[in-house]
C-alpha positions as a Markdown table, in Angstrom:
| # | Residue | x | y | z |
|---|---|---|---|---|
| 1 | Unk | 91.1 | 93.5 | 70.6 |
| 2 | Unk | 91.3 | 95.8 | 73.1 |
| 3 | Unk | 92.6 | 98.8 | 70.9 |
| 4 | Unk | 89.6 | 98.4 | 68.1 |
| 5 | Unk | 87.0 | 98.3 | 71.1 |
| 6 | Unk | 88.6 | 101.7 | 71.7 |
| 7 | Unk | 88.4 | 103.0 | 68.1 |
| 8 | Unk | 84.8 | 102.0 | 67.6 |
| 9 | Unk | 83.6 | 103.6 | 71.0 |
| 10 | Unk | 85.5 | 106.7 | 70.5 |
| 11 | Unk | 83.6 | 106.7 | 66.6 |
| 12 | Unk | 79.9 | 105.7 | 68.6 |
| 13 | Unk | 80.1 | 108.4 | 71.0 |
| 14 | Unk | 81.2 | 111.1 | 68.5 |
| 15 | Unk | 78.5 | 109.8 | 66.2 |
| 16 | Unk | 75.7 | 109.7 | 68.5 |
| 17 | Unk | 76.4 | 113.0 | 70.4 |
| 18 | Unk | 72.8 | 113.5 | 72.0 |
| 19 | Unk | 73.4 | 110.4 | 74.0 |
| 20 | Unk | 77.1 | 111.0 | 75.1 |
| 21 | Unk | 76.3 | 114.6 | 76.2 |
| 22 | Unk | 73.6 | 113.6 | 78.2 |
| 23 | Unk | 75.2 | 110.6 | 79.9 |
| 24 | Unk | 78.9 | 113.2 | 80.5 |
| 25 | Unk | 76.3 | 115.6 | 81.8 |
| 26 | Unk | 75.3 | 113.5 | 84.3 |
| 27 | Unk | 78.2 | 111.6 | 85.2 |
| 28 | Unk | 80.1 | 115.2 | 85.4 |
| 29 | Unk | 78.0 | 117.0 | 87.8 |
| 30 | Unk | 77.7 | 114.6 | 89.9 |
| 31 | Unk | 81.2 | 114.1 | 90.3 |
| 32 | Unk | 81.6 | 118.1 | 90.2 |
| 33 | Unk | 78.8 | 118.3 | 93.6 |
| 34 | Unk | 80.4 | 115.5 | 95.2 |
| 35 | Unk | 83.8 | 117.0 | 95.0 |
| 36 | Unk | 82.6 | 120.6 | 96.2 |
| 37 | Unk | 80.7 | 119.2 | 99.1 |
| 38 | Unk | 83.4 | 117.0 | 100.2 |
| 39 | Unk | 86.2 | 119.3 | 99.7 |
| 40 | Unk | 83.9 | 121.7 | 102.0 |
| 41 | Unk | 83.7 | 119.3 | 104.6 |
| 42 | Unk | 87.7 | 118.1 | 104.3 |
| 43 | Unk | 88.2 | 121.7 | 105.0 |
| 44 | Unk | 86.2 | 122.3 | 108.5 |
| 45 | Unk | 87.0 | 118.9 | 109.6 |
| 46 | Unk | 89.8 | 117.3 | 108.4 |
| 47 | Unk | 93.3 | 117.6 | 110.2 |
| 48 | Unk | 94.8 | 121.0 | 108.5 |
| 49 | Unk | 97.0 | 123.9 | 110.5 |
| 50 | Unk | 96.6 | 125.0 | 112.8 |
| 51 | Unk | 94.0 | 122.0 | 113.7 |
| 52 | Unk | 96.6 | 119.2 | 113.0 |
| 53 | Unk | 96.4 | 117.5 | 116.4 |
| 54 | Unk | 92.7 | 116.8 | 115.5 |
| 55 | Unk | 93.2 | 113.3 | 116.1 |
| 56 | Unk | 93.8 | 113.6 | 119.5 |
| 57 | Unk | 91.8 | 116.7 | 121.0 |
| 58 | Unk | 88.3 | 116.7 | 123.0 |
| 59 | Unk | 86.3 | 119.6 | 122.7 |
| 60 | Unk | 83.1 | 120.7 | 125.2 |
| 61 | Unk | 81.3 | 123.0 | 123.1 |
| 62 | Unk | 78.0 | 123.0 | 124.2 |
| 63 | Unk | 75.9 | 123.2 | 127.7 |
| 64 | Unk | 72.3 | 122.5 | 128.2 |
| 65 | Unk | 70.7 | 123.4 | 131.6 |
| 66 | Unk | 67.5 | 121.4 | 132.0 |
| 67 | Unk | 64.9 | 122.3 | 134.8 |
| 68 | Unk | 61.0 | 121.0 | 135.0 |
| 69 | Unk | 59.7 | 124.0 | 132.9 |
| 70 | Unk | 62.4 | 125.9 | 131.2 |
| 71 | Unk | 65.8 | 124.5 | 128.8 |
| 72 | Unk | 68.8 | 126.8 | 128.7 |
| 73 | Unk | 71.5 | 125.4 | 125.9 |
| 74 | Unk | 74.2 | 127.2 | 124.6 |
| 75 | Unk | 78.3 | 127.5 | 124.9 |
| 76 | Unk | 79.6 | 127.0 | 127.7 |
| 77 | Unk | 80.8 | 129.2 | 130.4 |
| 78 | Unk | 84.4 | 130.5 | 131.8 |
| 79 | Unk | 82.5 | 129.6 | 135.6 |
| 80 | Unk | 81.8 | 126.1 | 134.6 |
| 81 | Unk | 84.8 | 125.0 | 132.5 |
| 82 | Unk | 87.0 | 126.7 | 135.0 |
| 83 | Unk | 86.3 | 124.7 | 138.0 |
| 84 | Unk | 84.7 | 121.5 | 136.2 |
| 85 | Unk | 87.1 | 121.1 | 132.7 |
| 86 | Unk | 90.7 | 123.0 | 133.7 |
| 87 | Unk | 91.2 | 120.4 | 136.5 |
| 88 | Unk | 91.0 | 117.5 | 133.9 |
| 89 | Unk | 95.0 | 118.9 | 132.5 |
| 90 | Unk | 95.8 | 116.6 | 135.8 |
| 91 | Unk | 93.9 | 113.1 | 134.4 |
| 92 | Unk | 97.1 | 110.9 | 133.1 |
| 93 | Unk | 95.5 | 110.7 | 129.7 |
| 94 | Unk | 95.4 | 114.2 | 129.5 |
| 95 | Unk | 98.0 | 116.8 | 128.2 |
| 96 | Unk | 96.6 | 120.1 | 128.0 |
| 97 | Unk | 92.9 | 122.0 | 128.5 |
| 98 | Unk | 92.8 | 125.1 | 126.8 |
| 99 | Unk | 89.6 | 127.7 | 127.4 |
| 100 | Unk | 88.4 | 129.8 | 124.7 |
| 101 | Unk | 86.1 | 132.3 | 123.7 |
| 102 | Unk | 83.9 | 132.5 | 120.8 |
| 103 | Unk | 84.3 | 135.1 | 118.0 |
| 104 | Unk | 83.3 | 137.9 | 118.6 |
| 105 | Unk | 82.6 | 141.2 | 116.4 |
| 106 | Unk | 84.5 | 144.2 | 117.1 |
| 107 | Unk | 85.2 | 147.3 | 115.3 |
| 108 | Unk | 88.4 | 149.5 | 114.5 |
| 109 | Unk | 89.2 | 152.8 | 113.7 |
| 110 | Unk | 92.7 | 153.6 | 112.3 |
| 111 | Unk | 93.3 | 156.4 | 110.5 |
| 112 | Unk | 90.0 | 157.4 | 110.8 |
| 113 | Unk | 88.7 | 154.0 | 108.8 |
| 114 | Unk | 86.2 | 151.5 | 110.3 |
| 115 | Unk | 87.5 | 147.9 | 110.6 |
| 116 | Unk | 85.3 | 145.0 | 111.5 |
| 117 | Unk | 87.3 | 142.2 | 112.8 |
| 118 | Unk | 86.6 | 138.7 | 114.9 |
| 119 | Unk | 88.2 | 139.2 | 117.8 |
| 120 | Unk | 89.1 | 135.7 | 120.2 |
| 121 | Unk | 90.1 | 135.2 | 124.1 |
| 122 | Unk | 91.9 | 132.6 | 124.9 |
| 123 | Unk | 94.4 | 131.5 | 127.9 |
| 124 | Unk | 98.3 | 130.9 | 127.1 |
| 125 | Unk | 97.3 | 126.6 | 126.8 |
| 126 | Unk | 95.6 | 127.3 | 123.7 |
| 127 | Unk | 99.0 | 128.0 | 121.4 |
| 128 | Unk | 100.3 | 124.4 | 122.6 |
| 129 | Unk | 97.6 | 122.7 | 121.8 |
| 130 | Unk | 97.2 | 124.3 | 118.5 |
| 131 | Unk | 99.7 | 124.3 | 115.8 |
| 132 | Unk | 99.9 | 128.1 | 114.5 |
| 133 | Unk | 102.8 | 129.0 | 112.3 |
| 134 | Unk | 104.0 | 132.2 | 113.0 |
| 135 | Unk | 104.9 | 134.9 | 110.4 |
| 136 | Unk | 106.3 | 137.0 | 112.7 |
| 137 | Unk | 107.1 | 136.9 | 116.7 |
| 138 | Unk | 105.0 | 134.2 | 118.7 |
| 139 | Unk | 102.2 | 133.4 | 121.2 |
| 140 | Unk | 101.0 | 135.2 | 123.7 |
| 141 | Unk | 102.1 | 132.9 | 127.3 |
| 142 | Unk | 100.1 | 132.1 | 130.3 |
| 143 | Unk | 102.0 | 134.5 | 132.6 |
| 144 | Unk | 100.8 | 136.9 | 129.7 |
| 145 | Unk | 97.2 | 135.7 | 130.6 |
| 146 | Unk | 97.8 | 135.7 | 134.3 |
| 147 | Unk | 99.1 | 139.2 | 134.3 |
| 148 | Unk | 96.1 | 140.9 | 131.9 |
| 149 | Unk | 98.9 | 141.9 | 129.7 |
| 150 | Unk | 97.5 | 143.9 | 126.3 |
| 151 | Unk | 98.8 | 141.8 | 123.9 |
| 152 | Unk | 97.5 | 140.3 | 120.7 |
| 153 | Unk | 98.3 | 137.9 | 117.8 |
| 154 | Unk | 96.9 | 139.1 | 114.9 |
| 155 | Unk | 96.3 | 136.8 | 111.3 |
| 156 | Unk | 97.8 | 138.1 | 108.1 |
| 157 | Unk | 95.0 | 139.9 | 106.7 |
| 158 | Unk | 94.6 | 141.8 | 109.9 |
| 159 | Unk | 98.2 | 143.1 | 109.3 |
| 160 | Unk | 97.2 | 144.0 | 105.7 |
| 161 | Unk | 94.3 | 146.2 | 106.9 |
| 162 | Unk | 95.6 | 147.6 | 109.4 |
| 163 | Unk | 99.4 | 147.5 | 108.9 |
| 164 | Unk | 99.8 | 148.0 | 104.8 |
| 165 | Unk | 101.1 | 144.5 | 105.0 |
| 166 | Unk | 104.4 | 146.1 | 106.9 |
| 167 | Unk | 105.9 | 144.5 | 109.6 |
| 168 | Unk | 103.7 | 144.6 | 113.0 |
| 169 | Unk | 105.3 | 142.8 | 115.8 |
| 170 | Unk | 105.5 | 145.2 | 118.7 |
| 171 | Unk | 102.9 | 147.8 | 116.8 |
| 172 | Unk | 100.0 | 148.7 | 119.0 |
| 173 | Unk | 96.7 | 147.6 | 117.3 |
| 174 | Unk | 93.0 | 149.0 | 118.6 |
| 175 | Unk | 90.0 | 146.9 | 119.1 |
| 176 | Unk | 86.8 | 147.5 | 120.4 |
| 177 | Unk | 88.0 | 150.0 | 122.7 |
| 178 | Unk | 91.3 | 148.2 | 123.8 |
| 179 | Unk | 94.8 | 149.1 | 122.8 |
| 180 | Unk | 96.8 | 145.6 | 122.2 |
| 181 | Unk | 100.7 | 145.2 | 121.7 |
| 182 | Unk | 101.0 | 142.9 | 118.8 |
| 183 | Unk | 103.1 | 139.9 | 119.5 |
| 184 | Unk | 102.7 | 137.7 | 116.7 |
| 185 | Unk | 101.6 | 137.0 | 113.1 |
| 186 | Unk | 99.9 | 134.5 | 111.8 |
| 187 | Unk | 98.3 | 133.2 | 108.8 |
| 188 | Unk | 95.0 | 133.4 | 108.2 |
| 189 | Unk | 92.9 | 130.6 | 109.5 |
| 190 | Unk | 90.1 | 129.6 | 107.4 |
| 191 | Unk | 85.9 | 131.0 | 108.7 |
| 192 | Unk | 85.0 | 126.9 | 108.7 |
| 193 | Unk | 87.5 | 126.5 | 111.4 |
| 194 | Unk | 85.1 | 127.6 | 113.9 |
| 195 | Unk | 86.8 | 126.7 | 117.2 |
| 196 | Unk | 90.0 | 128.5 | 116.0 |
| 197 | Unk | 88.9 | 131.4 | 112.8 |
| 198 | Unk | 89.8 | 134.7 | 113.9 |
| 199 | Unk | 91.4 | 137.9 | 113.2 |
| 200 | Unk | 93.1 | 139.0 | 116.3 |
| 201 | Unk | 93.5 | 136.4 | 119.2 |
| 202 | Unk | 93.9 | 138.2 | 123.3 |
| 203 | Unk | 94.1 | 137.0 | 126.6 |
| 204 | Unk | 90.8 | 135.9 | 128.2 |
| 205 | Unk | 91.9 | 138.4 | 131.4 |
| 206 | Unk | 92.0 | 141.9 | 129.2 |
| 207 | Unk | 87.9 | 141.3 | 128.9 |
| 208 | Unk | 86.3 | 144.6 | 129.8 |
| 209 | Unk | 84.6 | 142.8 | 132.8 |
| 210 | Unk | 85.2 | 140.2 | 135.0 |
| 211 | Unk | 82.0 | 139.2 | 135.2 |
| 212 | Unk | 82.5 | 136.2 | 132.7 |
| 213 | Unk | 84.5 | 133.9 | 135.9 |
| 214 | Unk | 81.3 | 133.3 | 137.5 |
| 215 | Unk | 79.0 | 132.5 | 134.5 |
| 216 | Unk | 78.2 | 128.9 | 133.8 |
| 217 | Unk | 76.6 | 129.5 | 130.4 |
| 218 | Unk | 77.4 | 131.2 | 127.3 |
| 219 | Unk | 80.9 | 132.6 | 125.1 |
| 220 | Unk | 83.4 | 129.7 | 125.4 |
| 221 | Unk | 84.4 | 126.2 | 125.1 |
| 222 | Unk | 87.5 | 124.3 | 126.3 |
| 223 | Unk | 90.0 | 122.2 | 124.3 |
| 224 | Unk | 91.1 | 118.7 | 126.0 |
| 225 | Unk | 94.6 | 117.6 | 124.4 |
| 226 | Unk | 94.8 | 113.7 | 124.7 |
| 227 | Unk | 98.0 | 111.8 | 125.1 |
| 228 | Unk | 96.2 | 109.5 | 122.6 |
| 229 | Unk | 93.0 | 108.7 | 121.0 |
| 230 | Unk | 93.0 | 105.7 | 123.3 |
| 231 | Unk | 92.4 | 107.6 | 126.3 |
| 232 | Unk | 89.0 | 109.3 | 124.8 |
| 233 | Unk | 87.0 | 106.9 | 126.9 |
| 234 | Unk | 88.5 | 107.5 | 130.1 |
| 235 | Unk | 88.3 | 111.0 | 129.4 |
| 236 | Unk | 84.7 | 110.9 | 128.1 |
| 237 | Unk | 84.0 | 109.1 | 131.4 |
| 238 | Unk | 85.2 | 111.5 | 133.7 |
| 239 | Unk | 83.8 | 114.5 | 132.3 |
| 240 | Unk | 80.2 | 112.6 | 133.1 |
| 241 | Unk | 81.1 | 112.0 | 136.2 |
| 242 | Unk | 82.0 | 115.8 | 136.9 |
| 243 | Unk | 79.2 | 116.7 | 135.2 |
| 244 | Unk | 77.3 | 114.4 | 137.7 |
| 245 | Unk | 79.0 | 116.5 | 140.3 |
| 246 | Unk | 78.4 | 119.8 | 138.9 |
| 247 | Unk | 74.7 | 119.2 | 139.0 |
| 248 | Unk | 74.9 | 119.7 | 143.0 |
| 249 | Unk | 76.3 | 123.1 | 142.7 |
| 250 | Unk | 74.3 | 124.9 | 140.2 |
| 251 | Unk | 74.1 | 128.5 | 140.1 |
| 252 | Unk | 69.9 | 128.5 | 140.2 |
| 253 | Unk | 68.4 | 125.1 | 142.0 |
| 254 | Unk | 65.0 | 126.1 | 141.7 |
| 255 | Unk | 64.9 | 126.7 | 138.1 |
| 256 | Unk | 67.1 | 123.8 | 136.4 |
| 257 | Unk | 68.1 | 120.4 | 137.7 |
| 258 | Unk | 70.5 | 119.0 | 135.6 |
| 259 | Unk | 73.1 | 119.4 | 133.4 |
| 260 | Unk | 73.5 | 118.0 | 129.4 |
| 261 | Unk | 76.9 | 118.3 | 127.7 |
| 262 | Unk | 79.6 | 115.9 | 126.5 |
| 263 | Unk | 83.5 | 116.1 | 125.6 |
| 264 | Unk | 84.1 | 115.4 | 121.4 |
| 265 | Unk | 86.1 | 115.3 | 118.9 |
| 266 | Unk | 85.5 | 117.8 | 116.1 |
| 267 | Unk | 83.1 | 114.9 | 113.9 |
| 268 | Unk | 81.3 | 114.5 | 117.0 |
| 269 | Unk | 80.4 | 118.1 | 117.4 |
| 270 | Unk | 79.6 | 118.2 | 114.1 |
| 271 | Unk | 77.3 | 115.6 | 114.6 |
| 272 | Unk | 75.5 | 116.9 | 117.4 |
| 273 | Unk | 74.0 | 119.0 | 115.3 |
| 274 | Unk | 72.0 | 116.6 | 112.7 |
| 275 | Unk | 71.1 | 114.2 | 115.7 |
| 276 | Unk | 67.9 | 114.1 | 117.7 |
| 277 | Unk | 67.9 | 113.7 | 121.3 |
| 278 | Unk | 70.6 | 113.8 | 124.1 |
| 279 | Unk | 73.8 | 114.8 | 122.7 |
| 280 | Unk | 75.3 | 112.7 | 125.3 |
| 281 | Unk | 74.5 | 109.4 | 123.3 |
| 282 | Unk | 75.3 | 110.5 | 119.6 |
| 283 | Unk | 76.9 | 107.8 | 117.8 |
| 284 | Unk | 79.2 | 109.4 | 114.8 |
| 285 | Unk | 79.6 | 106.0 | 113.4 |
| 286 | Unk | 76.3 | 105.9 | 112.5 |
| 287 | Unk | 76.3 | 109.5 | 111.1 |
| 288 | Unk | 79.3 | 108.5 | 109.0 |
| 289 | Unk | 77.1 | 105.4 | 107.5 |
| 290 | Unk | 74.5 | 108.0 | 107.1 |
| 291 | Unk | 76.5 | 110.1 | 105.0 |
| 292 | Unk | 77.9 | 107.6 | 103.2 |
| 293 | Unk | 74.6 | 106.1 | 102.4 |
| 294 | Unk | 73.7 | 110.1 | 101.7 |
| 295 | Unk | 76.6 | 109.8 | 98.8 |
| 296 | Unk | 75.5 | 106.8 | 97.4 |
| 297 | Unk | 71.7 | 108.0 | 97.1 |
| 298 | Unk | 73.4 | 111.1 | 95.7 |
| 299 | Unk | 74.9 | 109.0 | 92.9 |
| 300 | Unk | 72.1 | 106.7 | 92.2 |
| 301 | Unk | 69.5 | 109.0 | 90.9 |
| 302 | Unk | 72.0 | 109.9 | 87.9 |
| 303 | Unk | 73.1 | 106.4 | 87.2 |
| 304 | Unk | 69.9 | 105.1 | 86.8 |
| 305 | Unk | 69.4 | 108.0 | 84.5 |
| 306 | Unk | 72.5 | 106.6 | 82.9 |
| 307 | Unk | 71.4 | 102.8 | 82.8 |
| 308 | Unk | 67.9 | 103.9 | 81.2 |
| 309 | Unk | 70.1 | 106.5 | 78.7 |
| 310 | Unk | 72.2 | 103.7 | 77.8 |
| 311 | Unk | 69.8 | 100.9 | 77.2 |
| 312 | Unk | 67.9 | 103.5 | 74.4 |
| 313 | Unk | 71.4 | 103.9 | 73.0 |
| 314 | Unk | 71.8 | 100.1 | 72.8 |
| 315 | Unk | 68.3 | 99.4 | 71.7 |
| 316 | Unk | 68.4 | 102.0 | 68.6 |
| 317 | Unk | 71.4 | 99.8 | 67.4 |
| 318 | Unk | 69.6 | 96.8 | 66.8 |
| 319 | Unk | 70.6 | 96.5 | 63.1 |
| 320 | Unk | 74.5 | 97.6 | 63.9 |
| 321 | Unk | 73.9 | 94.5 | 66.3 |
| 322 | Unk | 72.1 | 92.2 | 63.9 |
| 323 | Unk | 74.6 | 93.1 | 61.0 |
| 324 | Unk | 77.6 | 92.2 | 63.2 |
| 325 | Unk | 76.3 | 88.6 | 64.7 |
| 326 | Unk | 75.3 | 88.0 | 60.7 |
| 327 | Unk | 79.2 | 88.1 | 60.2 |
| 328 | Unk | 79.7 | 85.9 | 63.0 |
| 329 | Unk | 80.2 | 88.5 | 65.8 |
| 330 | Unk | 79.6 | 86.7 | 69.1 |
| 331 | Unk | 77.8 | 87.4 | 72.0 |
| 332 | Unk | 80.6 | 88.3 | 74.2 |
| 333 | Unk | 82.4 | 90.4 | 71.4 |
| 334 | Unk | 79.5 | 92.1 | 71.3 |
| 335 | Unk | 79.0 | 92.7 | 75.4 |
| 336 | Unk | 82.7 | 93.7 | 75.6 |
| 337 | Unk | 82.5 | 96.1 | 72.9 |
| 338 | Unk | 79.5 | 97.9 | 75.1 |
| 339 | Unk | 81.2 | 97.6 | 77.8 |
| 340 | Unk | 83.9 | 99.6 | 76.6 |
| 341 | Unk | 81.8 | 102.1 | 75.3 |
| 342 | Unk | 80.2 | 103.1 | 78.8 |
| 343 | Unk | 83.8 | 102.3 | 80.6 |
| 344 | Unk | 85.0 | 105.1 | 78.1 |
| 345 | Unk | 82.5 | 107.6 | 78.4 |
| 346 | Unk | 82.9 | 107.5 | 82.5 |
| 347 | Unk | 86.6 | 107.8 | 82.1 |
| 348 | Unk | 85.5 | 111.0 | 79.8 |
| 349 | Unk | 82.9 | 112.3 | 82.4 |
| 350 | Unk | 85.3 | 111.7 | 85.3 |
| 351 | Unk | 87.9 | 113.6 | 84.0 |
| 352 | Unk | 85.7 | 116.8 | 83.3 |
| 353 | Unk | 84.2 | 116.7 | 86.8 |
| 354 | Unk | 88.1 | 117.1 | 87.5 |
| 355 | Unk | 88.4 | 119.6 | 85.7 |
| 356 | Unk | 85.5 | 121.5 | 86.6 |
| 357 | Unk | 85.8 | 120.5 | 90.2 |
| 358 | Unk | 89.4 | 122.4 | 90.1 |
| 359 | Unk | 87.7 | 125.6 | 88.4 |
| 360 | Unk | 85.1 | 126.0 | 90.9 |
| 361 | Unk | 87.3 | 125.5 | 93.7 |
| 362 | Unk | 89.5 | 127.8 | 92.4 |
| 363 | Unk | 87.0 | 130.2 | 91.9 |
| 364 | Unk | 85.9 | 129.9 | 95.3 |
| 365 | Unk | 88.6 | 130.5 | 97.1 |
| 366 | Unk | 89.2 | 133.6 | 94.5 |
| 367 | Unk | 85.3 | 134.9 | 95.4 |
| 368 | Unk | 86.1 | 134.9 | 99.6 |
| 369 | Unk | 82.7 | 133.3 | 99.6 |
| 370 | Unk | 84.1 | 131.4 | 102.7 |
| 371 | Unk | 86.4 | 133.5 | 103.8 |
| 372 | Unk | 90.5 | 132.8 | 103.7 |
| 373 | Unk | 89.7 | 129.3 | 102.6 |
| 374 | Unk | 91.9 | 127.2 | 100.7 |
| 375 | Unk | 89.6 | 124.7 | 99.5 |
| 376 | Unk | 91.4 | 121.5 | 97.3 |
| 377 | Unk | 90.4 | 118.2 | 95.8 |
| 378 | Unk | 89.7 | 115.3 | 97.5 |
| 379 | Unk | 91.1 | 112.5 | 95.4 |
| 380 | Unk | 90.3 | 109.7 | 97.5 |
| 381 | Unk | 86.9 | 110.9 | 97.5 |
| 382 | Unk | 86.8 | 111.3 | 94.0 |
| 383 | Unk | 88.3 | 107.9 | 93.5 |
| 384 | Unk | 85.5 | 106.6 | 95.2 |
| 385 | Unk | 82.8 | 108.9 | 93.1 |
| 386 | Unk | 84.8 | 107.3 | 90.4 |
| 387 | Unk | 84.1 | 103.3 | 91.3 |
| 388 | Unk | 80.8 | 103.5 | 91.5 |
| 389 | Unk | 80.2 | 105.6 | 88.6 |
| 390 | Unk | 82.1 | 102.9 | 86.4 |
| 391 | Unk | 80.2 | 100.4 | 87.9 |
| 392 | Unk | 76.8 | 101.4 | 87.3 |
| 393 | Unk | 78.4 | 102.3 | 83.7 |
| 394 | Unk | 79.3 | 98.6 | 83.8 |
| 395 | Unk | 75.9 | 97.3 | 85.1 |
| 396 | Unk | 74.2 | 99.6 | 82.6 |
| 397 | Unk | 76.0 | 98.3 | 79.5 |
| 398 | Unk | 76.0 | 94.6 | 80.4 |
| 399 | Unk | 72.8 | 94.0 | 80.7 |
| 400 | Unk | 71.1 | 95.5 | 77.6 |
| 401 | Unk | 73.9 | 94.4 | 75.4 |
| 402 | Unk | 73.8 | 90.6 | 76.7 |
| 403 | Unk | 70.0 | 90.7 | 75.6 |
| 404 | Unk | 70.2 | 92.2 | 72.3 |
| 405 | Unk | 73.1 | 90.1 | 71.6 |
| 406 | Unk | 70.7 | 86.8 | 71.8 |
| 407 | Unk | 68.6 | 88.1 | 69.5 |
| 408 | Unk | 69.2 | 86.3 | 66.0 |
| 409 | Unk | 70.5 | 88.4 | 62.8 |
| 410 | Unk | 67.3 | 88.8 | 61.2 |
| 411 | Unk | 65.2 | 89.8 | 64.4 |
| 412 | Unk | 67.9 | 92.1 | 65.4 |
| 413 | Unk | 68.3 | 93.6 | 62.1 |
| 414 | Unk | 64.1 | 94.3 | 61.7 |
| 415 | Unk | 64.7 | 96.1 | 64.9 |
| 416 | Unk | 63.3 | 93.8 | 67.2 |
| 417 | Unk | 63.6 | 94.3 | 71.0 |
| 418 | Unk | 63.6 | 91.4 | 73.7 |
């Protein structure tokens, strides 16, 4: 039964070609977006090297400075995170607390060439909590960081621009001024990673000024390594309650009165961004419902496309309909064979958006439109995509075929709707 259900929905949608492109043009698109967008997202937040302790780190990344007339919210400073976040490394739940600079733009100019690079400052703590693979050599340490030693690890592209691609572990590199020792090679790490993208990564003491110990505001943010997710709370809680204590000591009184920040996890931070309010009291569970309930949305506009589509498609085949019940065709014969149509044609669509969805990744990651990413599919994701688009493919063949398949042979073959 099965394999002529096949054969006459593979004849209907070949016949009827209007219909089936529309409905694989819709059901392949939206796939295609969904699978772009989440493989976009997978890549900026999902554990990948050299983020693959994602699970279990905290991150402060942002500081708001509130007085009676003015606001003051950006990154962090090396002033606050040093006396109020680097302590936390003692907290039992706690493993490490790395400090780290933003990007930053510098310039280069070997062999008379201009090189634009993103440039990093971080302490020795940051390459154990991270998990770099090195290409050549290794990290720079903390006594490294301690002693202002010019040293540098440098990504892979860095290397090609500056070094032909030729070995450059213990080659001097120039940046913005500075003359580094290379130490180490490693891949490149992908612009969405924004805590960790870079092109050459130096010790936070070789800054050109000191000046950035005393600032509370601005350039960096600190990485909290937890012995397990468990411990989060605990954490969470004691960076309030610093934060409570940090709000006696700040650097201006008179101007702003307390202090707004909050130690995440890289979903969280992401959050922050699409939620109103005080930061401290974003709930990501309800952003993930909120994107889920996004995606759904996102597929429902095309499937009732699909459903109205399909019931034309089932309506102009009244007489097939009436000339099939006239040779004794029942109702459920009938259902199951539309059933099978719309079931096929999904299966058709979902494996274009596939195929399509690989192409345009591909071509992506080809363009450098998001630079040194590695962008790849998302099956679960599309698995999901997948379910729902069979069952509103489902829903939108059941129903019309049920009612046309009540009507009796000579209404349905004059055409008759119900």
């Amino acid at each position: 039964m099965l394999k002529n259900y096949l054969k006459v929905a593979l004849k209907v949608l070949g016949r009827r070609r209007f219909f089936t492109f529309i409905s694989l043009f819709g059901i392949s698109i939206t796939l295609l977006v969904l699978m772009v967008a989440t493989a976009i997202l997978d890549h900026a937040l999902a554990p990948h090297a050299p983020e693959t302790r994602g699970a279990r780190t905290l991150g402060v990344y942002h500081l708001a400075m509130q007085g009676p007339e003015v606001i003051e919210s950006v990154e962090p400073g090396y002033g606050f995170l040093d006396r109020y976040v680097r302590p936390m490394a003692a907290l039992p739940g706690v493993e490490r607390v790395a400090l780290v600079t933003t990007a930053e733009a510098v310039s280069s100019y070997p062999e008379g060439r201009k090189v634009e690079s993103q440039l990093r400052r971080a302490d020795g703590e940051f390459w154990q909590i991270l998990d770099f693979h090195f290409l050549e050599g290794g990290p720079f340490t903390a006594e490294d960081e301690r002693n202002a030693n010019f040293v540098a690890v440098i990504s892979e592209s860095t290397r090609a621009r500056f070094f032909g691609g030729r070995p450059a572990l213990g080659r001097t590199i120039e940046a913005d001024g500075q003359r580094f020792r290379v130490v180490g090679v490693v891949p490149d790490v992908p612009v969405l990673r924004f805590t960790t993208t870079a092109d050459l990564w130096v010790p936070i003491s070789t800054a050109k000024s000191s000046n950035y110990k005393e600032k509370w505001m601005g350039e960096f943010h600190a990485l909290i390594l937890a012995r397990s997710p468990a411990d989060f709370p605990a954490i969470k809680a004691d960076f309030q309650a610093r934060l409570r204590e940090a709000e006696r000591h700040l650097p201006d009184p008179r101007t702003f009165k307390t202090l707004r920040a909050s130690a995440d996890t890289m979903f969280e931070a992401a959050a922050h961004r699409f939620t109103p309010g005080d930061s401290t009291l974003v709930d990501a569970g309800r952003v993930r419902a909120a994107l889920f309930l996004l995606m759904l949305l996102f597929m429902l506009l095309p499937a009732l496309n699909l459903v109205n589509i399909n019931l034309s498609r089932i309506l102009d085949r009244s007489s097939e309909i009436g000339v099939r019940k006239a040779f004794g065709a029942s109702s459920r014969i009938l259902v199951g064979q539309f059933v099978v149509e719309n079931v096929v044609l999904t299966l058709i669509g979902a494996v274009l958006s596939l195929v399509l969805s690989a192409l345009v990744l591909r071509g992506v990651n080809a363009s450098g439109l998001i630079q040194y990413a590695h962008l790849e599919l998302n099956y679960r994701i599309f698995l999901y995509g997948l379910a729902i688009a069979l069952f509103f493919g489902v829903l939108s063949g059941v129903y019309p075929a049920w009612r046309m398949s009540k009507l009796h042979p000579v209404q349905a073959l004059r055409g008759r709707q119900v």
